[in-house]
C-alpha positions as semicolon CSV with decimal commas, in nm:
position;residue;x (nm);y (nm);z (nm)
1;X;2,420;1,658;1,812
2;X;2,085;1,794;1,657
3;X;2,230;2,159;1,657
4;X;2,570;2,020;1,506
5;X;2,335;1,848;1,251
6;X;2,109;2,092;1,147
7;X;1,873;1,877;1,039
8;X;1,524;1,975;0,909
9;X;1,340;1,690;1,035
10;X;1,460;1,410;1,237
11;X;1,374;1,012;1,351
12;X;1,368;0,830;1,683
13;X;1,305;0,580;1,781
14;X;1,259;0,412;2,110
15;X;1,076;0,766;2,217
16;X;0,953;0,740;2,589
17;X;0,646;0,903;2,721
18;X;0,407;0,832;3,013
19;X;0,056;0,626;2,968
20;X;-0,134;0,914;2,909
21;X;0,088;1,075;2,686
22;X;0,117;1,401;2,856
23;X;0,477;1,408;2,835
24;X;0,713;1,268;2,648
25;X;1,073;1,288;2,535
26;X;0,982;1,427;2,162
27;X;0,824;1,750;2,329
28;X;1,123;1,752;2,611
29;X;1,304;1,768;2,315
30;X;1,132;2,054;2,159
31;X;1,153;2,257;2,442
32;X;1,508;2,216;2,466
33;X;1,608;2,295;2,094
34;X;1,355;2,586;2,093
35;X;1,082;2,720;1,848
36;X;1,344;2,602;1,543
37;X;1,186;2,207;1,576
38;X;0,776;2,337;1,583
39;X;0,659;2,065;1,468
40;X;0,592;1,696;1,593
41;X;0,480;1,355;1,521
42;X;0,491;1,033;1,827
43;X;0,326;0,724;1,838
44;X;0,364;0,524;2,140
45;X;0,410;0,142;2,028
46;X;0,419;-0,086;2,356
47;X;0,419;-0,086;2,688
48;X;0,773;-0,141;2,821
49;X;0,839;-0,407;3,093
50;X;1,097;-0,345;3,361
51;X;1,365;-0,635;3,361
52;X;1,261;-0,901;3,705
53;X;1,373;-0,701;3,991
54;X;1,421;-0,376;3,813
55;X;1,236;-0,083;3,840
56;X;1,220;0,166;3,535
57;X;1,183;0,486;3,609
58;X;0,838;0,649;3,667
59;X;0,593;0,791;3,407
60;X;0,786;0,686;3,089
61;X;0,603;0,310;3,075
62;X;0,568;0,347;2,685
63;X;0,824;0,313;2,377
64;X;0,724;0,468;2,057
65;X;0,850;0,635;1,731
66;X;0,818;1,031;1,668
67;X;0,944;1,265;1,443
68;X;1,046;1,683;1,503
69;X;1,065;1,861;1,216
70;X;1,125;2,212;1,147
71;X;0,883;2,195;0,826
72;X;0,504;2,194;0,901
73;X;0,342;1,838;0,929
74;X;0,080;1,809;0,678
75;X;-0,054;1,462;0,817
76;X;0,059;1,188;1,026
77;X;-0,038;0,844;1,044
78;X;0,103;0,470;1,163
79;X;0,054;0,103;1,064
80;X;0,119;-0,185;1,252
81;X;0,287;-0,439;1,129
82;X;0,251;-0,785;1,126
83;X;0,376;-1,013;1,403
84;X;0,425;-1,472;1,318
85;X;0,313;-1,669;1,595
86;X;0,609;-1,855;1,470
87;X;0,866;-1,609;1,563
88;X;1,034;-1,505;1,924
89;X;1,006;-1,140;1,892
90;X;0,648;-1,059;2,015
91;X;0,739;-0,697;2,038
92;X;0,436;-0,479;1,855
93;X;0,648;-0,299;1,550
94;X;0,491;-0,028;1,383
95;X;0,588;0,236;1,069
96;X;0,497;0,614;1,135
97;X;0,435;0,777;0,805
98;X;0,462;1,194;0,790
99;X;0,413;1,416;0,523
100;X;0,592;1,737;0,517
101;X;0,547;2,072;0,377
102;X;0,928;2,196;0,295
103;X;0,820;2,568;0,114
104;X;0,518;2,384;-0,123
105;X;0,702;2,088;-0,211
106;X;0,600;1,747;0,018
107;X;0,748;1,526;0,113
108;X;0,686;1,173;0,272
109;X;0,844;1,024;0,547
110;X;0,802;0,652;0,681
111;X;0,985;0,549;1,007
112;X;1,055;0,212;1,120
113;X;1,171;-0,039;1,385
114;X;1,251;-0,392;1,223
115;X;1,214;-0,682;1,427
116;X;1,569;-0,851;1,535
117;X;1,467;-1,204;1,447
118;X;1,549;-1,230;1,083
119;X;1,227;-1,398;0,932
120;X;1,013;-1,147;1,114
121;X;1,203;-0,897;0,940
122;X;1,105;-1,004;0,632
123;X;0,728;-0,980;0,728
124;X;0,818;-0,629;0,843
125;X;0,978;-0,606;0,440
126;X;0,667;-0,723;0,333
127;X;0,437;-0,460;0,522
128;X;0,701;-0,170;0,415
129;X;0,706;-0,215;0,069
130;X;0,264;-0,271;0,083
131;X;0,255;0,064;0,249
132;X;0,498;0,215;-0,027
133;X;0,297;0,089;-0,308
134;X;-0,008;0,231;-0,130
135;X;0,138;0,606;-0,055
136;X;0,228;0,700;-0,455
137;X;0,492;0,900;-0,302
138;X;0,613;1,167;-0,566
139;X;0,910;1,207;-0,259
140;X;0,969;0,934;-0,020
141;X;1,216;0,863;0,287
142;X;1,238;0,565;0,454
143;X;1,472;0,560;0,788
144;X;1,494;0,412;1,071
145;X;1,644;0,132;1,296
146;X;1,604;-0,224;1,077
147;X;1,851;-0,418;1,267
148;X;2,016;-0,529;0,961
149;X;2,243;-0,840;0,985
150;X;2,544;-0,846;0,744
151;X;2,498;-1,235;0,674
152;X;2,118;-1,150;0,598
153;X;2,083;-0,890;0,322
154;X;1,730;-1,003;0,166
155;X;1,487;-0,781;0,341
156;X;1,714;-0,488;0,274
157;X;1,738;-0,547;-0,084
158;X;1,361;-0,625;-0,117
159;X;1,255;-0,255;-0,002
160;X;1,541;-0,111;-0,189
161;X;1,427;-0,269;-0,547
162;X;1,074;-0,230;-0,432
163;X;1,022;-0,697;-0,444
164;X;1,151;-0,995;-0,320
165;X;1,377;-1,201;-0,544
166;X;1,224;-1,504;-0,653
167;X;1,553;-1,672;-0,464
168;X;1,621;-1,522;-0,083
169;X;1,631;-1,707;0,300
170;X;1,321;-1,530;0,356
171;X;1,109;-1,832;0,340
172;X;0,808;-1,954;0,114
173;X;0,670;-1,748;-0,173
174;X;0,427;-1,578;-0,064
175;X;0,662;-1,280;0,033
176;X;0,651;-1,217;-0,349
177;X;0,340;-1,063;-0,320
178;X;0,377;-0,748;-0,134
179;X;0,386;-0,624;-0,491
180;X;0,612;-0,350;-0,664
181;X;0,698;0,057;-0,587
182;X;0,978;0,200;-0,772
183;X;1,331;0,136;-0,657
184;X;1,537;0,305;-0,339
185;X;1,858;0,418;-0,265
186;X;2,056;0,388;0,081
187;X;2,140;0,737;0,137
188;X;2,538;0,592;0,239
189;X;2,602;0,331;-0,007
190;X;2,499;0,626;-0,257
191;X;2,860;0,876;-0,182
192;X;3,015;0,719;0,073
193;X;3,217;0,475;-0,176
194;X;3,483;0,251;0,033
195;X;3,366;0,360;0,374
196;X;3,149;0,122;0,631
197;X;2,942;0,330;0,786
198;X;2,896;0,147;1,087
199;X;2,632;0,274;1,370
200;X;2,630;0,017;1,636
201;X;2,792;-0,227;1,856
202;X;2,749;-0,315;2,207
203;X;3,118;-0,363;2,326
204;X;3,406;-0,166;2,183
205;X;3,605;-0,479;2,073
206;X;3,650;-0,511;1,774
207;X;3,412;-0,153;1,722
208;X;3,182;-0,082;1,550
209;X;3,045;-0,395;1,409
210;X;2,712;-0,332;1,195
211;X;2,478;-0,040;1,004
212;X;2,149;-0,115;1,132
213;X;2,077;0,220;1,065
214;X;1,970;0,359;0,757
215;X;1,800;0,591;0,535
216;X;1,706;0,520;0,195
217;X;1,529;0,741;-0,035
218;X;1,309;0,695;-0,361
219;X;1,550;0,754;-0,699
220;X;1,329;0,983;-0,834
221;X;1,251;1,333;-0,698
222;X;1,577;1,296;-0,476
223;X;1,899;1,330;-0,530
224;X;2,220;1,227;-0,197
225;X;2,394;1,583;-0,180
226;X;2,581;1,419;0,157
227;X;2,560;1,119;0,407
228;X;2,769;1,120;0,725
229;X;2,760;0,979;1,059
230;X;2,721;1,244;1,412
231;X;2,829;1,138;1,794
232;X;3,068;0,843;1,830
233;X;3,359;0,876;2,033
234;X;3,313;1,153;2,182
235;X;2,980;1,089;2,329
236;X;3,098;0,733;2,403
237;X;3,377;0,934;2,607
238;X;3,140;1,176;2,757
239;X;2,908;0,904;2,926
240;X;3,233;0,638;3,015
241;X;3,250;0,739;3,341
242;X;2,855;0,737;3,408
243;X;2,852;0,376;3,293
244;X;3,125;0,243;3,484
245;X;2,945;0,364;3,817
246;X;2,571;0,245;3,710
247;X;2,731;-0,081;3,610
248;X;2,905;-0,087;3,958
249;X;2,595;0,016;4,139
250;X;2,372;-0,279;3,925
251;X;2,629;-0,569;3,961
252;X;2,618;-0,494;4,413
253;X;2,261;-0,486;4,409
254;X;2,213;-0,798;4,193
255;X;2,486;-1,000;4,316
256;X;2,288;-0,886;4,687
257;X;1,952;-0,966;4,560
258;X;2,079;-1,332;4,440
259;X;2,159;-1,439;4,769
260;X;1,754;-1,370;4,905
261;X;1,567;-1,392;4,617
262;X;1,562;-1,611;4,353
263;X;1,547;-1,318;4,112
264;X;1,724;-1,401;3,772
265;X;1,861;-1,084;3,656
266;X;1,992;-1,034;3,304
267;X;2,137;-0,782;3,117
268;X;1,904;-0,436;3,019
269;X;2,061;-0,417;2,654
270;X;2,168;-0,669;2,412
271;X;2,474;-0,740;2,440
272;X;2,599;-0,764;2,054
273;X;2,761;-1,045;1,834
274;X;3,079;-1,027;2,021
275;X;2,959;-1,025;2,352
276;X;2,773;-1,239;2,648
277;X;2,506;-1,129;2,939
278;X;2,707;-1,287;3,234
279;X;2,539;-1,166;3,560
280;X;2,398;-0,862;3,457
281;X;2,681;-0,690;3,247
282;X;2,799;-0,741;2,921
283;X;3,161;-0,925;2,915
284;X;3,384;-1,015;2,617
285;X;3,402;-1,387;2,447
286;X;3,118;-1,412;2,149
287;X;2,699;-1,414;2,231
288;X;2,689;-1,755;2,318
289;X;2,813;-1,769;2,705
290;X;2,511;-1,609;2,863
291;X;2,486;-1,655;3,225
292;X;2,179;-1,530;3,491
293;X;2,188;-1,513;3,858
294;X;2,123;-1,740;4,003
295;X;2,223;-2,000;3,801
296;X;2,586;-1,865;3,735
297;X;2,858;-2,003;3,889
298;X;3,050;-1,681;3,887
299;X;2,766;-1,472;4,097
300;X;2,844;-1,503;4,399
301;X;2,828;-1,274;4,722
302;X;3,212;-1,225;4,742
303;X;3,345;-0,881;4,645
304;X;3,662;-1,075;4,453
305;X;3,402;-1,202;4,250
306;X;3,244;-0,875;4,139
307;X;3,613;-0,722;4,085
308;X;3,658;-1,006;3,854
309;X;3,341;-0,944;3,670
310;X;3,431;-0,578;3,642
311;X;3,750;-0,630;3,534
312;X;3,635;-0,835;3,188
313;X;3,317;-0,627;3,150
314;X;3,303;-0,384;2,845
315;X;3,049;-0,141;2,785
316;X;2,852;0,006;2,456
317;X;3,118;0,190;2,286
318;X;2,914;0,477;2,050
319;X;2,620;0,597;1,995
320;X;2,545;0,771;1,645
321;X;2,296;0,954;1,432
322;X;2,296;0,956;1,118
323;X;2,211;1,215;0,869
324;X;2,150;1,282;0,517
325;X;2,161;1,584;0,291
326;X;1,914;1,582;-0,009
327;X;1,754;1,781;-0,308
328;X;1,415;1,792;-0,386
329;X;1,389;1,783;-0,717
């Protein structure tokens, strides 16, 4: 999909890499695509935590954010942001801000990861647009995961106006004074009139569901040439197979583990607005009929009962990237 893309510089997030950082997936990466991609950025963010009675696989015990670019890297630098003690998501977020040098011209870069509980995401707003005041950006990209809800727009339209209406869900007013940078513009919403532009969804019924994924760019010194989505289907067809087996192995192993242990397995993914966790796979029937070993009725040691678990169970239906052609002006 990067080759197909043709991207100058690209995003991720959820980057592995071992505790030393000696390897990681940004420089597998590099080494795969060939001298094109020279340059790099990664910050590891947290330590990931195996689910109970999982084991992760070895030497990739850290989650970060990193960028390859095929543009030298001028600096690089990250920010944490600011967790509530009143909030569930303890996960350390972070923004990694790059500066590229595309033939003289620079330009600035800021990835994110938003929190998925919707009042820290408006502390995450809050840090986003500080650090955007603070970089006087002539040229500025923002992209990134913010794990946007459709029924929740404030935080969105904060960092795209550069301030917090004076009316928004996002709590008292002291989110008014992350202050003011000029205005941005979602890359998609920009020439992709009429179309959704959906990225995500755990279970393929009813789709894609939600655009958590975006890039937005400062109005001036850019101008949207082109905005379109890369993978879908056909990667969701390529790894079908795959997932139907790993599921099969998990759900045996669990459903085995349940009955001498008093292990409580749950799912290793979110399992989206239209589905449930129910004994370690994601099933059909809304997000609100979660149900662990061993406290499920329906995990049990039978075989009929795994069938039956199998035969309900859905899997993530596409994974996307999406890209962005702009001018420099």
């Amino acid at each position: 999909m990067i080759r197909q893309s043709k991207a100058d510089v690209i995003g991720f997030q959820e980057v592995r890499s071992d505790l030393s950082d000696k390897k990681n997936q940004i420089r597998e990466l590099q080494s795969l695509l060939g001298p094109e991609y020279k340059y790099s950025s990664y910050h590891p963010v947290t330590t990931v935590t195996p689910p109970l009675g999982a084991q992760g696989p070895p030497g990739w015990e850290q989650e970060g954010l990193g960028f390859i670019s095929k543009h030298p890297i001028m600096l690089s630098s990250n920010m944490e942001l600011k967790i509530s003690q009143l909030n569930p998501d303890k996960n350390k977020r972070v923004l990694l801000h790059t500066r590229l040098n595309i033939q003289g011209v620079e330009l600035d870069l800021t990835l994110v990861h938003f929190s998925y509980d919707k009042q820290q995401q408006c502390q995450n707003a809050v840090d986003l647009i500080s650090h955007l005041v603070a970089l006087h950006s002539k040229r500025s990209v923002v992209l990134g995961d913010f794990n946007v809800y459709a029924d929740f727009p404030w935080p969105m339209a904060a960092i795209e106006s550069g301030r917090f209406p004076k009316r928004s869900a996002c709590g008292p007013g002291s989110y008014l004074k992350a202050g003011r940078t000029y205005a941005y513009v979602d890359v998609w919403n920009a020439v992709n009139h009429g179309r959704e532009g959906y990225t995500f969804s755990n279970m393929p019924t009813p789709g894609l569901v939600s655009r958590p994924d975006r890039i937005l760019v400062s109005r001036n010194g850019l101008a949207v040439i082109k905005a379109d989505t890369i993978g879908g289907h056909y990667m969701s067809a390529y790894y079908h197979a795959l997932n139907k087996w790993h599921r099969l192995v998990t759900v045996l192993h669990h459903t085995n583990l349940s009955t001498s242990t008093s292990i409580t397995y749950t799912c290793h993914q979110d399992c989206g607005p239209h589905g449930s966790c129910r004994c370690g796979v994601c099933v059909r029937g809304g997000n609100k009929n979660n149900c662990d070993l061993q406290f499920c009725y329906e995990c049990d040691d039978t075989f009929e009962t795994v069938n039956s678990i199998l035969a309900e169970e859905e899997f993530p239906s596409d994974h996307l990237m999406l890209t962005t052609l702009l001018e420099l002006r």
